[in-house]
C-alpha positions in Angstrom: 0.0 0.0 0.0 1.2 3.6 -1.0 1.4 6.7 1.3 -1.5 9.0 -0.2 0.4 12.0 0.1 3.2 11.4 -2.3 3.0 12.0 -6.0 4.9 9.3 -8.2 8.1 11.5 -7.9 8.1 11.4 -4.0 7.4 14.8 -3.8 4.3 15.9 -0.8 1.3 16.9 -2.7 -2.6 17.5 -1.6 -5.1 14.3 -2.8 -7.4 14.7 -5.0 -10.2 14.1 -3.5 -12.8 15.7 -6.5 -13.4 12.1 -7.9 -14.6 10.1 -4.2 -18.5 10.1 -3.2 -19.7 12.4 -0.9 -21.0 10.1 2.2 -21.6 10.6 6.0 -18.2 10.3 8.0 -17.4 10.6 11.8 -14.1 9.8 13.5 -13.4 9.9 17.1 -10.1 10.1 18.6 -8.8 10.3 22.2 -6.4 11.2 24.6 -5.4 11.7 28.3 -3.5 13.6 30.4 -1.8 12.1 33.7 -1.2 14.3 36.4 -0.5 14.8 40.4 -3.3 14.0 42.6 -3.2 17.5 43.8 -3.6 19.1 40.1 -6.4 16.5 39.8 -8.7 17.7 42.6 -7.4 21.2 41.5 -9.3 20.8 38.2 -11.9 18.7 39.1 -12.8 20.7 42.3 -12.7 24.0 40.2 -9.8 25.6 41.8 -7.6 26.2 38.9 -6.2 30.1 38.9 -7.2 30.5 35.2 -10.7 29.1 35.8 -13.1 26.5 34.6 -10.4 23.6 32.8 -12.4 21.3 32.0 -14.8 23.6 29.8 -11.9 25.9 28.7 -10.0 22.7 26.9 -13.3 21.6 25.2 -13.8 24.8 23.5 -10.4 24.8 22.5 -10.7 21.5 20.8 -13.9 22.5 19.0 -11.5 25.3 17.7 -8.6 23.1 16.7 -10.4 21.2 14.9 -12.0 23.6 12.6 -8.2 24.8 12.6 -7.1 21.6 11.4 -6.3 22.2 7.7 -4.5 25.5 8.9 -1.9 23.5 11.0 -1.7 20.3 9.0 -0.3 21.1 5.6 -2.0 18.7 3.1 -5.1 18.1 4.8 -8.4 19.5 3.1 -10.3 22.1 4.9 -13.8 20.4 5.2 -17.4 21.7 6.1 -17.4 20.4 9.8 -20.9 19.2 10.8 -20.4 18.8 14.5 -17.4 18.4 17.1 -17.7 17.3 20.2 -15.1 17.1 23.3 -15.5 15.3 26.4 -12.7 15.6 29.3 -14.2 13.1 32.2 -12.0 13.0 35.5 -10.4 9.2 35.9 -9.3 9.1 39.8 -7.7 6.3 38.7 -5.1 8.2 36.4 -5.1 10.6 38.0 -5.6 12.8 35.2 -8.6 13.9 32.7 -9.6 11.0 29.6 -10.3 13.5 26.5 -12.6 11.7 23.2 -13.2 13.9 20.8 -15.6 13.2 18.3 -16.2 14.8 14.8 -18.7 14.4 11.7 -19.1 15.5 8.5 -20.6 15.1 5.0 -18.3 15.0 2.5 -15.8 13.7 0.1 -12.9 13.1 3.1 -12.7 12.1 6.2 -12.0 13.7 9.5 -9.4 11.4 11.4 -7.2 14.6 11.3 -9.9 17.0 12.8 -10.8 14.4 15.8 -7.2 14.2 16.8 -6.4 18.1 16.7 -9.5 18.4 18.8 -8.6 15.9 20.9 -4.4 17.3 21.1 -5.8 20.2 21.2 -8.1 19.7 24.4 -4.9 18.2 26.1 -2.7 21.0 25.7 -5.1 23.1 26.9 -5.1 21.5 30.2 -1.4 21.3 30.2 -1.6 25.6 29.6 -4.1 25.6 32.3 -2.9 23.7 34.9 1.1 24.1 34.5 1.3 26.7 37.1 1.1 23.6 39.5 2.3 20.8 37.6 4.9 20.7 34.9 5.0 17.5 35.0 1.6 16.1 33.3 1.9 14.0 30.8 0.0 13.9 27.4 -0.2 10.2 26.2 -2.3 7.5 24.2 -3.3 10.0 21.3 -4.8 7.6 18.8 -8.0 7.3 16.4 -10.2 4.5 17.9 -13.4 5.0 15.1 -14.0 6.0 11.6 -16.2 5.3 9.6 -17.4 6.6 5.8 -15.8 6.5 2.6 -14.2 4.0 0.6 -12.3 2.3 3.4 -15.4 2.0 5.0 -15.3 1.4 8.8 -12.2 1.2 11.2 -12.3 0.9 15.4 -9.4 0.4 17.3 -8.3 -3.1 19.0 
């Protein structure tokens, strides 16, 4: 199989996409951040200094995502039908379990938006919460569903 993204010379170019139906297509992607107990109960208690985390980050991933073909070179931009971004607390962690989840109608799919929204989300909590711990860790950043297209439908082991 052939990396997409490379013409016949090697060199980077942007599919062309002008010749694939236009179907229904969602991806979801997801995330974490690991962090101290004490940043934990910080966020999840509403203490932060620079206010509400959890729904700071998830309007931040709405807005990387619809960013997404500004930051990734050869990705298409796309008419977005929804995003949506969900940080739940895991005690467990301790840290915040982001899945973001994005749709569309259209001729590509949106692997690349979920994940920006979901990277996006994290870093966010990173800016937020770094005042008090430096040393959170982003980690397990992966697509687990897609579905639409030609390739049809993907989830994750």
């Amino acid at each position: 199989m052939a990396l997409t993204h490379f013409d016949d010379k090697g060199a980077a170019h942007m599919v062309d996409v002008s010749d694939k139906d236009v179907t229904d297509r969602i991806a979801v992607a997801e995330t974490h951040v690991k962090m101290r107990r004490e940043t934990f109960d910080i966020i999840t208690e509403g203490r932060a200094k620079k206010g509400d985390v959890i729904g700071v980050a998830r309007l931040a991933g709405i807005m990387g995502a619809k960013r997404t073909s500004d930051l990734i070179p050869l990705c298409h931009p796309l008419p977005i039908t929804k995003v949506a971004v969900e940080l739940e607390p895991d005690a467990d962690l301790p840290g915040l379990r982001i899945t973001a989840t994005v749709k569309t109608t259209g001729q590509t799919g949106v692997e690349m938006e979920a994940l920006t929204a979901a990277s996006t989300a994290a870093l966010t909590v990173y800016d937020m919460a770094k005042a008090v711990d430096k040393g959170m860790e982003i980690g397990g950043l992966r697509v687990v569903l897609k579905d639409g297209g030609k390739s049809g439908r993907y989830t994750a082991p």
